[in-house]
CHARMM internal coordinates of N, CA and C (Angstrom, degrees):
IC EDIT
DIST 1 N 1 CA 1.4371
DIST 1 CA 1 C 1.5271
ANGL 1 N 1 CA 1 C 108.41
DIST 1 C 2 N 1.4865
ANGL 1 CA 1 C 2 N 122.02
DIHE 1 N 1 CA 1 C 2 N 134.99
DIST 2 N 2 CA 1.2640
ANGL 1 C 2 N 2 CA 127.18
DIHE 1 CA 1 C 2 N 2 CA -166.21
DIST 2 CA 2 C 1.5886
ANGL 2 N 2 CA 2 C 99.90
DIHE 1 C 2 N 2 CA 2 C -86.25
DIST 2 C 3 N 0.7712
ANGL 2 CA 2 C 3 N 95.39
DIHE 2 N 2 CA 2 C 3 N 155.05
DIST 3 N 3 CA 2.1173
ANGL 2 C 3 N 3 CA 91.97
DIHE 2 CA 2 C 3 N 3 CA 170.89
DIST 3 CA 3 C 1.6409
ANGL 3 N 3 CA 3 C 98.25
DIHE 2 C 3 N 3 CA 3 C -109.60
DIST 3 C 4 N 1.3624
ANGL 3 CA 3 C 4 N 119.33
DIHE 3 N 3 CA 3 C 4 N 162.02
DIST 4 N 4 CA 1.3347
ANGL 3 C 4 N 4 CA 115.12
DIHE 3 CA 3 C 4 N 4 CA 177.92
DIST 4 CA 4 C 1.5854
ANGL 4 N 4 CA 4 C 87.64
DIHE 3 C 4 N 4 CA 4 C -148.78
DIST 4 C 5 N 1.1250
ANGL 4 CA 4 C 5 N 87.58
DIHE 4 N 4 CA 4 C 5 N -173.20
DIST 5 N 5 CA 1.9159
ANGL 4 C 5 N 5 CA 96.52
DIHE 4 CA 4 C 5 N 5 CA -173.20
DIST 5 CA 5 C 1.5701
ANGL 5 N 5 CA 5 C 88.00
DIHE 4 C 5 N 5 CA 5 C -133.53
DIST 5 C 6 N 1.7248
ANGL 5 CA 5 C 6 N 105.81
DIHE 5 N 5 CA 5 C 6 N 137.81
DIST 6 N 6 CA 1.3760
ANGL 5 C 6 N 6 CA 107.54
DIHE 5 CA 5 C 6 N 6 CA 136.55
DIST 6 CA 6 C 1.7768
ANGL 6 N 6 CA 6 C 130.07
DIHE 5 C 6 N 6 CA 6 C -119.58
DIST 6 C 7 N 1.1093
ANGL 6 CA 6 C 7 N 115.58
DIHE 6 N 6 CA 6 C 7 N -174.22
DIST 7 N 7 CA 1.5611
ANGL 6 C 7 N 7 CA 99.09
DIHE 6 CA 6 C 7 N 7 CA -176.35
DIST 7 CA 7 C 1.7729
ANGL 7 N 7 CA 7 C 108.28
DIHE 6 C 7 N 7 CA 7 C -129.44
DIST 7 C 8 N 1.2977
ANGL 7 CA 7 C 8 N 148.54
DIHE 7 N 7 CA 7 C 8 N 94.27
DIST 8 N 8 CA 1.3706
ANGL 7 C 8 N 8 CA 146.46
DIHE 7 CA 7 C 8 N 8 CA -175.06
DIST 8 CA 8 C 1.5899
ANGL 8 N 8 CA 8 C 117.06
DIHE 7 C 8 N 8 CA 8 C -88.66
DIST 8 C 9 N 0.8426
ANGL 8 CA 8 C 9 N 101.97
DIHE 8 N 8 CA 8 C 9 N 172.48
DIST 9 N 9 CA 1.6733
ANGL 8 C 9 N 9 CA 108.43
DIHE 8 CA 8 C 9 N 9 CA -169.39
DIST 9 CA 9 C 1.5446
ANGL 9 N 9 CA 9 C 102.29
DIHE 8 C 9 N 9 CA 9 C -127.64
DIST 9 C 10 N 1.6071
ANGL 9 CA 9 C 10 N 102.93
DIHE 9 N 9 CA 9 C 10 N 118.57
DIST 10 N 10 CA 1.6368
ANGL 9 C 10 N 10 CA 100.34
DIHE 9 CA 9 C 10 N 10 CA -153.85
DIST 10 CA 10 C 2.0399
ANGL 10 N 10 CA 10 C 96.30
DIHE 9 C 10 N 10 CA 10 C -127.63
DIST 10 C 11 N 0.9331
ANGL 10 CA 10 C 11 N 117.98
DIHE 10 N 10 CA 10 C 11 N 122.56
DIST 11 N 11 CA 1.7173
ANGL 10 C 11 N 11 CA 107.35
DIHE 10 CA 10 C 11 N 11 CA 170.70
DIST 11 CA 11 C 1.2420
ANGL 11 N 11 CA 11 C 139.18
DIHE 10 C 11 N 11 CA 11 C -72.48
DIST 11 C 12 N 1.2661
ANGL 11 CA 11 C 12 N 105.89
DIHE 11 N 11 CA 11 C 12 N 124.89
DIST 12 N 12 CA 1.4597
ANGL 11 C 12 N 12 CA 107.92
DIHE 11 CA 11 C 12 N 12 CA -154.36
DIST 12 CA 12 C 1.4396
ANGL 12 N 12 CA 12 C 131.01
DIHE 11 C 12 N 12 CA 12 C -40.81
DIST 12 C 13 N 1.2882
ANGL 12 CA 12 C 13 N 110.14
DIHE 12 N 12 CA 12 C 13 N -4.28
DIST 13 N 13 CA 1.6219
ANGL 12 C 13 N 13 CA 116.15
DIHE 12 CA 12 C 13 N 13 CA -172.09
DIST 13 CA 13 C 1.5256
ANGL 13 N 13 CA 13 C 85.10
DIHE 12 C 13 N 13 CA 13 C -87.22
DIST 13 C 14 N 1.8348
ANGL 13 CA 13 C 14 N 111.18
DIHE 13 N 13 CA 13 C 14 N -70.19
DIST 14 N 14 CA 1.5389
ANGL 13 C 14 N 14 CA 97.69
DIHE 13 CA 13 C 14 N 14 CA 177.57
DIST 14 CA 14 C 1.5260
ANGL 14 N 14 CA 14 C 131.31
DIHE 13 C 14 N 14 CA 14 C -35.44
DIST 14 C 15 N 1.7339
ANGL 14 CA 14 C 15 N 133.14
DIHE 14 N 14 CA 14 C 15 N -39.34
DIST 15 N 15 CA 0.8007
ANGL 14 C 15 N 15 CA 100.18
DIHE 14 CA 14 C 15 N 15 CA -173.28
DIST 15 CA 15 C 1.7065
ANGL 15 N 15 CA 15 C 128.31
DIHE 14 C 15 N 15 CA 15 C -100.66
DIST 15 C 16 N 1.6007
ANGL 15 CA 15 C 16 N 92.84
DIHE 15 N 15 CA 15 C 16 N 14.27
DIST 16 N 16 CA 1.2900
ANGL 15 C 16 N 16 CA 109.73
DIHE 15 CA 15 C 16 N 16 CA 176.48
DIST 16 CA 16 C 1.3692
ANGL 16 N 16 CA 16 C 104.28
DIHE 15 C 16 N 16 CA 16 C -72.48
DIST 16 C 17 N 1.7059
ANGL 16 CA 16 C 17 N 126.02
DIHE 16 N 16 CA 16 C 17 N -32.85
DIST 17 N 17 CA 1.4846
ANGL 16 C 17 N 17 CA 115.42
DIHE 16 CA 16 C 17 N 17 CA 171.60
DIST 17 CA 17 C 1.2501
ANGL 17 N 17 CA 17 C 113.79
DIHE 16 C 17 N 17 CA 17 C -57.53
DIST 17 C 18 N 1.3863
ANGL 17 CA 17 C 18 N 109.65
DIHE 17 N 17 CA 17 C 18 N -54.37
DIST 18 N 18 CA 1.5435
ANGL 17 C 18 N 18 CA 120.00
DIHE 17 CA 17 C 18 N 18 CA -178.57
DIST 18 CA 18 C 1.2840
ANGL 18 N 18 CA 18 C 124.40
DIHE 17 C 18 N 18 CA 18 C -22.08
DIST 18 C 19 N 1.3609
ANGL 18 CA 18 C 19 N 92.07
DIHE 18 N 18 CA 18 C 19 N -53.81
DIST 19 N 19 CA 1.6831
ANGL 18 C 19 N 19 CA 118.50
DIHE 18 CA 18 C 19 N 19 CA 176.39
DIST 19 CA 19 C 1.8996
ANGL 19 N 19 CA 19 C 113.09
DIHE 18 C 19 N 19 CA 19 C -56.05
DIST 19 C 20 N 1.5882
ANGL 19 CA 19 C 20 N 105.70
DIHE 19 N 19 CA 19 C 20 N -35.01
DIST 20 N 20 CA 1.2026
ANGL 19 C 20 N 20 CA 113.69
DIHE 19 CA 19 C 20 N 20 CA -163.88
DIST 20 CA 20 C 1.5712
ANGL 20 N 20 CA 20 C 96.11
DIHE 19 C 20 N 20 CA 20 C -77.38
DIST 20 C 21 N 1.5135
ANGL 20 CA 20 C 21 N 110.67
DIHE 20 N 20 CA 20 C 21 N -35.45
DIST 21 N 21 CA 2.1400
ANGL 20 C 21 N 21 CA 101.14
DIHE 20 CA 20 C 21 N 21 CA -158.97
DIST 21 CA 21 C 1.5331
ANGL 21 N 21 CA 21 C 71.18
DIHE 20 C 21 N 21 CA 21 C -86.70
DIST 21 C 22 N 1.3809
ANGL 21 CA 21 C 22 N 127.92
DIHE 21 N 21 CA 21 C 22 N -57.13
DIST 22 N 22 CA 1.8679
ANGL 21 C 22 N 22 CA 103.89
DIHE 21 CA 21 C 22 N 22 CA -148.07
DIST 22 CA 22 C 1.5157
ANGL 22 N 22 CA 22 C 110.54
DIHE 21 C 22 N 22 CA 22 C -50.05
DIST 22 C 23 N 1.5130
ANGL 22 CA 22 C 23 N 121.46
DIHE 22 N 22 CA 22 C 23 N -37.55
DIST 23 N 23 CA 1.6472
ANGL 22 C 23 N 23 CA 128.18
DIHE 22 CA 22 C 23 N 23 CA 177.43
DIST 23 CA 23 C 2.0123
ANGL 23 N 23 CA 23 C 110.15
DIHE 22 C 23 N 23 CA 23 C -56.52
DIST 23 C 24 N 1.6134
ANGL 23 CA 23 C 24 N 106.05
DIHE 23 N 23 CA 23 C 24 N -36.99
DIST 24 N 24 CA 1.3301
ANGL 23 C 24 N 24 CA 117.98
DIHE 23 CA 23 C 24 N 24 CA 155.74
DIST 24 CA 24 C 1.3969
ANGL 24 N 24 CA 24 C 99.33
DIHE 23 C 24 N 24 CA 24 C -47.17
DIST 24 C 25 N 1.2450
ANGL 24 CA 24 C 25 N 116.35
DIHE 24 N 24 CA 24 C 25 N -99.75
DIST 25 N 25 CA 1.4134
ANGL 24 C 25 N 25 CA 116.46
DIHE 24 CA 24 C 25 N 25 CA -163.13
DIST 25 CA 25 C 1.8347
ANGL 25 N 25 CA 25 C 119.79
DIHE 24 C 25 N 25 CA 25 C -33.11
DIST 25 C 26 N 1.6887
ANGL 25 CA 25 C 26 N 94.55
DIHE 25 N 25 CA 25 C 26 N -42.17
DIST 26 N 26 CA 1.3643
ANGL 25 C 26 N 26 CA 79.67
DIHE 25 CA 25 C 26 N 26 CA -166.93
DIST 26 CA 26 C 1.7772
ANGL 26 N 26 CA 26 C 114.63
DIHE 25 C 26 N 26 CA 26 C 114.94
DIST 26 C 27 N 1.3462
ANGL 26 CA 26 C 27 N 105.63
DIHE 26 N 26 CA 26 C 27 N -0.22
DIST 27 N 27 CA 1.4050
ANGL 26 C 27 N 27 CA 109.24
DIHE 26 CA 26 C 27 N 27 CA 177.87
DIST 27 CA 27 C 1.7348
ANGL 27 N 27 CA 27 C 103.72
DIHE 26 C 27 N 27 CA 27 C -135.62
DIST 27 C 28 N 1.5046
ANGL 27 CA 27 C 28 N 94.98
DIHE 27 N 27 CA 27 C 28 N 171.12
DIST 28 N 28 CA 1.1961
ANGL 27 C 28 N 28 CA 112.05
DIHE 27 CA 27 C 28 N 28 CA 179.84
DIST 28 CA 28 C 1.5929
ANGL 28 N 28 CA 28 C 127.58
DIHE 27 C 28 N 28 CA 28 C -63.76
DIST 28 C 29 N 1.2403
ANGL 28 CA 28 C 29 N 131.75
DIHE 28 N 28 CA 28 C 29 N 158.34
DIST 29 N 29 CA 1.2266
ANGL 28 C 29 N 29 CA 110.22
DIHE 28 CA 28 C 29 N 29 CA 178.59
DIST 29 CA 29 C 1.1858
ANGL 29 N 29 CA 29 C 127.15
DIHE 28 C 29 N 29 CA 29 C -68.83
DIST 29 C 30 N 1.2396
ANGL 29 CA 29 C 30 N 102.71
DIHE 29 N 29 CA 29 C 30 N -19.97
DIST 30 N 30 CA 1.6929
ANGL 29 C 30 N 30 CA 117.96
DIHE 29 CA 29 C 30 N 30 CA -167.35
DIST 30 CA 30 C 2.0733
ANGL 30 N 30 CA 30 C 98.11
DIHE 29 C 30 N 30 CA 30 C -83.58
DIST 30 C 31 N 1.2791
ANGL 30 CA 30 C 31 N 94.12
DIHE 30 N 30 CA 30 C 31 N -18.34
DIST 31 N 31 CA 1.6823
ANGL 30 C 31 N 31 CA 97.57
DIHE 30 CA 30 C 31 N 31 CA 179.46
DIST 31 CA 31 C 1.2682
ANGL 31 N 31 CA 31 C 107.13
DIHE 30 C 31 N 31 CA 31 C -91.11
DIST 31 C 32 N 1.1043
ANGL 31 CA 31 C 32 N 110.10
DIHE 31 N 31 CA 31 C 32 N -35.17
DIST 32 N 32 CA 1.7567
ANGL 31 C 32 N 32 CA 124.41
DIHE 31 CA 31 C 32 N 32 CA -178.74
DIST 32 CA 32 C 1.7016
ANGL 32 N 32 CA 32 C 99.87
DIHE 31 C 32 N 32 CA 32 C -61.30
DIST 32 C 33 N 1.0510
ANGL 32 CA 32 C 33 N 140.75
DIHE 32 N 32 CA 32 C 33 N -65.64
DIST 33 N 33 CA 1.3536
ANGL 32 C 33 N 33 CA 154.39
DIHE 32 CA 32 C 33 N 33 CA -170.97
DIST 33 CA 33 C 1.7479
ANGL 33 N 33 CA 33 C 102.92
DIHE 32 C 33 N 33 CA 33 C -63.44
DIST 33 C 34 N 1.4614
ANGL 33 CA 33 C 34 N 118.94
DIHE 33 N 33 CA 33 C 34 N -50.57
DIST 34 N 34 CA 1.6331
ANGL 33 C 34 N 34 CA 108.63
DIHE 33 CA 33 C 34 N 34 CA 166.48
DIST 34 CA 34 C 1.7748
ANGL 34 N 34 CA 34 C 114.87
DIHE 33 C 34 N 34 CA 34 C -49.86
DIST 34 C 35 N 1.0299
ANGL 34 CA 34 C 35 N 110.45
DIHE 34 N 34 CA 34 C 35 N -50.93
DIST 35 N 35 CA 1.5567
ANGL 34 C 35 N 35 CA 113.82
DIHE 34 CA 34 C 35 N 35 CA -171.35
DIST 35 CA 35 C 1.7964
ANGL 35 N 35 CA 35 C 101.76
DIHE 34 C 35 N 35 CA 35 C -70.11
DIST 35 C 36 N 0.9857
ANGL 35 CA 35 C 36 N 123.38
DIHE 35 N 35 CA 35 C 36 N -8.64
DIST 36 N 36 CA 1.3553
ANGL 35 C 36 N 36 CA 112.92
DIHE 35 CA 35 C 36 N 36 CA -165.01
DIST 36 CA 36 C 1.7237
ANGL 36 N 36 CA 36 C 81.20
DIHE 35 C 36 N 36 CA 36 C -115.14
DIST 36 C 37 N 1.1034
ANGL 36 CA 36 C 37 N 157.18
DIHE 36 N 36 CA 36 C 37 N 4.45
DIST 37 N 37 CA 1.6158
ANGL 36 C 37 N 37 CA 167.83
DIHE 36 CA 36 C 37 N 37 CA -122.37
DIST 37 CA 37 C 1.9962
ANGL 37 N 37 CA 37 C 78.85
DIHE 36 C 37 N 37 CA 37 C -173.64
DIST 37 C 38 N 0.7145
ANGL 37 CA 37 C 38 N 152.76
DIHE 37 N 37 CA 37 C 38 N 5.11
DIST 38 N 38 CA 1.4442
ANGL 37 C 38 N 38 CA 135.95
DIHE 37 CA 37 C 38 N 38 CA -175.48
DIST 38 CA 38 C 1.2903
ANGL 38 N 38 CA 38 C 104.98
DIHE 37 C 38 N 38 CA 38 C -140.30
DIST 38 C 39 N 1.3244
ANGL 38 CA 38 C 39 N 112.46
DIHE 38 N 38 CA 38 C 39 N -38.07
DIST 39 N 39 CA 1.8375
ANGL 38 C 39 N 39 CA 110.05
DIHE 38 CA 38 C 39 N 39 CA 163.54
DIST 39 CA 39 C 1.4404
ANGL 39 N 39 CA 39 C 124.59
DIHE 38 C 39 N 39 CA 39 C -79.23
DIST 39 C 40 N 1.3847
ANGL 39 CA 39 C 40 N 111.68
DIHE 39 N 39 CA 39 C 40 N -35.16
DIST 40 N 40 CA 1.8173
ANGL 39 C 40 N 40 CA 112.12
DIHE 39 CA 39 C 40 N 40 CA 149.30
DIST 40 CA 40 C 1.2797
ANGL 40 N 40 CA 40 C 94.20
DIHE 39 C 40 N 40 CA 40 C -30.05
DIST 40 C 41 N 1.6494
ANGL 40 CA 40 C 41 N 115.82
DIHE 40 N 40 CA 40 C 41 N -90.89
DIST 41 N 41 CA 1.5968
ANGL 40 C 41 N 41 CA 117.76
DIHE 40 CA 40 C 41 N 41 CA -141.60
DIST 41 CA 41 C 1.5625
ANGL 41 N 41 CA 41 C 107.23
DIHE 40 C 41 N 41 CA 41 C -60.04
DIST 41 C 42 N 1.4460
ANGL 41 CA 41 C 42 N 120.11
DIHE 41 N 41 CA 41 C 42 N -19.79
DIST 42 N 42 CA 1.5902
ANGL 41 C 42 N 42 CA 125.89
DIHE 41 CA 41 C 42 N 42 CA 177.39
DIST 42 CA 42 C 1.7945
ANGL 42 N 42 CA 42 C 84.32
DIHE 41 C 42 N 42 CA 42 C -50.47
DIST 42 C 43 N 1.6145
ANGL 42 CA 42 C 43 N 100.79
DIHE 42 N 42 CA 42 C 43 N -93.95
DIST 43 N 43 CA 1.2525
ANGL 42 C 43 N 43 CA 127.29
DIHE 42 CA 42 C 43 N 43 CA -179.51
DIST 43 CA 43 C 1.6130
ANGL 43 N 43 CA 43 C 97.55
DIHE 42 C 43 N 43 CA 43 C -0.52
DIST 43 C 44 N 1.3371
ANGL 43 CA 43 C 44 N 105.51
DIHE 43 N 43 CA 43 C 44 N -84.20
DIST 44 N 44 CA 1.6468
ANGL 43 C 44 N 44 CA 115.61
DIHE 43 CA 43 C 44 N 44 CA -170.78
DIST 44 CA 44 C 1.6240
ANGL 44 N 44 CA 44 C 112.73
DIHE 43 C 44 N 44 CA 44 C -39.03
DIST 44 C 45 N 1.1717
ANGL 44 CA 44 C 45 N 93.80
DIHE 44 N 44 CA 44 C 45 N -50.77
DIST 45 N 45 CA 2.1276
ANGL 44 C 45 N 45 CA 92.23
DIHE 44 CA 44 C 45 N 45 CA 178.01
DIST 45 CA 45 C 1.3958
ANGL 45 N 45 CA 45 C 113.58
DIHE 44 C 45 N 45 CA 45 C -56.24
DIST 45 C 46 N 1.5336
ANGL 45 CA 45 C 46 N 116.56
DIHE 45 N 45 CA 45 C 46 N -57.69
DIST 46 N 46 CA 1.4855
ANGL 45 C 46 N 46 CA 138.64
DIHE 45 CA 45 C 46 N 46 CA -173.76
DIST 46 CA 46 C 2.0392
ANGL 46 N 46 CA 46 C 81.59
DIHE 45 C 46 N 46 CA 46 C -34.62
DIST 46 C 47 N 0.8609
ANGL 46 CA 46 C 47 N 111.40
DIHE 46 N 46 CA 46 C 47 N -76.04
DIST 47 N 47 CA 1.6527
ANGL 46 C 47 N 47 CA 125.45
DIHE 46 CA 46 C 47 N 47 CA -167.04
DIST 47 CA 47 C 1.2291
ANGL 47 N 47 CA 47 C 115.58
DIHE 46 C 47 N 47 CA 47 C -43.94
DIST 47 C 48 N 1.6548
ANGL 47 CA 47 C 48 N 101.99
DIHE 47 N 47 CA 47 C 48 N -58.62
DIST 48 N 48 CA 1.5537
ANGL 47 C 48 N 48 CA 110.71
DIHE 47 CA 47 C 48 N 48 CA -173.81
DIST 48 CA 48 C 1.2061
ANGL 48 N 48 CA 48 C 123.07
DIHE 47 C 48 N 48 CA 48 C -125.09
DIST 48 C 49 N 1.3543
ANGL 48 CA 48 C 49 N 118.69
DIHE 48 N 48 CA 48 C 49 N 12.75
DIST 49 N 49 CA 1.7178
ANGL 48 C 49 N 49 CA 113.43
DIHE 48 CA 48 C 49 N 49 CA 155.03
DIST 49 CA 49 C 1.7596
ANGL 49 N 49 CA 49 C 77.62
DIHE 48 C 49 N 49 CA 49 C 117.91
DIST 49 C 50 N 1.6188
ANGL 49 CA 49 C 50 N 78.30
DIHE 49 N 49 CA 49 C 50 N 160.13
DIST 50 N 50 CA 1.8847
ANGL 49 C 50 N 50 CA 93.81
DIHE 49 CA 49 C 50 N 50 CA 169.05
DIST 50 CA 50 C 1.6856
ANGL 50 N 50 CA 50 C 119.75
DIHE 49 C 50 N 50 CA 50 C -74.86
DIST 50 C 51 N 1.3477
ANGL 50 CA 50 C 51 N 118.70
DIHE 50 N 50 CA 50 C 51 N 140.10
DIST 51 N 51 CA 1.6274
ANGL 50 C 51 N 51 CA 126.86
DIHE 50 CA 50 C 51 N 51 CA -136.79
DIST 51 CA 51 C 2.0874
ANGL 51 N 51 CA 51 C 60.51
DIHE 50 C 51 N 51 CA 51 C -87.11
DIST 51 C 52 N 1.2520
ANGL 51 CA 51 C 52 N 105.15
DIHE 51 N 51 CA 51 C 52 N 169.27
DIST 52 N 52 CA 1.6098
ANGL 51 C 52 N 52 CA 110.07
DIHE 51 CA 51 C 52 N 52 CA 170.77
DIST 52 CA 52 C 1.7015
ANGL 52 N 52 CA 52 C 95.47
DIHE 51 C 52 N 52 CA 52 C -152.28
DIST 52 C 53 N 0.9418
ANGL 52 CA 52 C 53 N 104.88
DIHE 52 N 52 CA 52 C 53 N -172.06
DIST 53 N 53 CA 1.5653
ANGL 52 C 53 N 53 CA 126.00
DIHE 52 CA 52 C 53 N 53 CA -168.95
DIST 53 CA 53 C 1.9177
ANGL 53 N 53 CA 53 C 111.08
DIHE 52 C 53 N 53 CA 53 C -60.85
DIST 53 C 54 N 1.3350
ANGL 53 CA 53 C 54 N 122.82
DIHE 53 N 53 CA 53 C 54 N -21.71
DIST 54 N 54 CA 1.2854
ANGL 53 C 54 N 54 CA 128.85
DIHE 53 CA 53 C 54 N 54 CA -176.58
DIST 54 CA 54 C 0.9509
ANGL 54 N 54 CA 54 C 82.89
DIHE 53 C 54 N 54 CA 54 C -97.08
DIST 54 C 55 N 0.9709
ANGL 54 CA 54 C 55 N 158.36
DIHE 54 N 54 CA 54 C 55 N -84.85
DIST 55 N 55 CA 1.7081
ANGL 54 C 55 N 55 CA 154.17
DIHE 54 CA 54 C 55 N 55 CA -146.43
DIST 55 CA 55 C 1.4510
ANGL 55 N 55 CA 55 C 107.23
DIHE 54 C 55 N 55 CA 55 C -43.77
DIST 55 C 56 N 1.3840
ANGL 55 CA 55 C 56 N 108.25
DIHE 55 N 55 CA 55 C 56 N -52.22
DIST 56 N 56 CA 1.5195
ANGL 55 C 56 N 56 CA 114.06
DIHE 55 CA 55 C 56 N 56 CA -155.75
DIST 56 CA 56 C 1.7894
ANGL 56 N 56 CA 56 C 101.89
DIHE 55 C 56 N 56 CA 56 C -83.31
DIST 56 C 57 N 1.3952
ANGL 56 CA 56 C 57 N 106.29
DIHE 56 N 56 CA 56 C 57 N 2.61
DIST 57 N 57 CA 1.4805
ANGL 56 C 57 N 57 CA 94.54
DIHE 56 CA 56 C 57 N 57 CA 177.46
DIST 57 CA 57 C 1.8653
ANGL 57 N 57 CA 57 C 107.23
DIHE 56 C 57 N 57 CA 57 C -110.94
DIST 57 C 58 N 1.2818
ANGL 57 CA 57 C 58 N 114.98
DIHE 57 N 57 CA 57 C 58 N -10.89
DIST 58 N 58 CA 1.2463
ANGL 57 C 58 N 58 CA 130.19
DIHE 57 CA 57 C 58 N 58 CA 145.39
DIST 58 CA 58 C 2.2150
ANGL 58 N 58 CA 58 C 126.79
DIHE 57 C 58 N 58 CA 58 C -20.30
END
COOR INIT
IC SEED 1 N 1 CA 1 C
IC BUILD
């Protein structure tokens, strides 16, 4: 699996929380934001079926 980068535009109050649970947790922000990007897509399947190859080119 390739990794890619994207880049978002986040407001500073938000990502000053961000900063606050990932230092909670114990991870990085950039780790903090995958896991919270991985329970969405959990979330989303649980609901609506597993995302498959037509979807993802959507």
């Amino acid at each position: 699996m390739a990794i890619k980068s994207v880049s978002i535009r986040i407001d500073s109050e938000m990502l000053d929380k961000l900063h606050v649970v990932s230092d909670y947790e114990g991870r990085s922000v950039n780790s903090q934001i995958l896991i919270l990007i991985r329970d969405c897509l959990e979330a989303y399947e649980a609901k609506h079926g597993k995302i498959g190859q037509e979807e993802k080119q959507n």
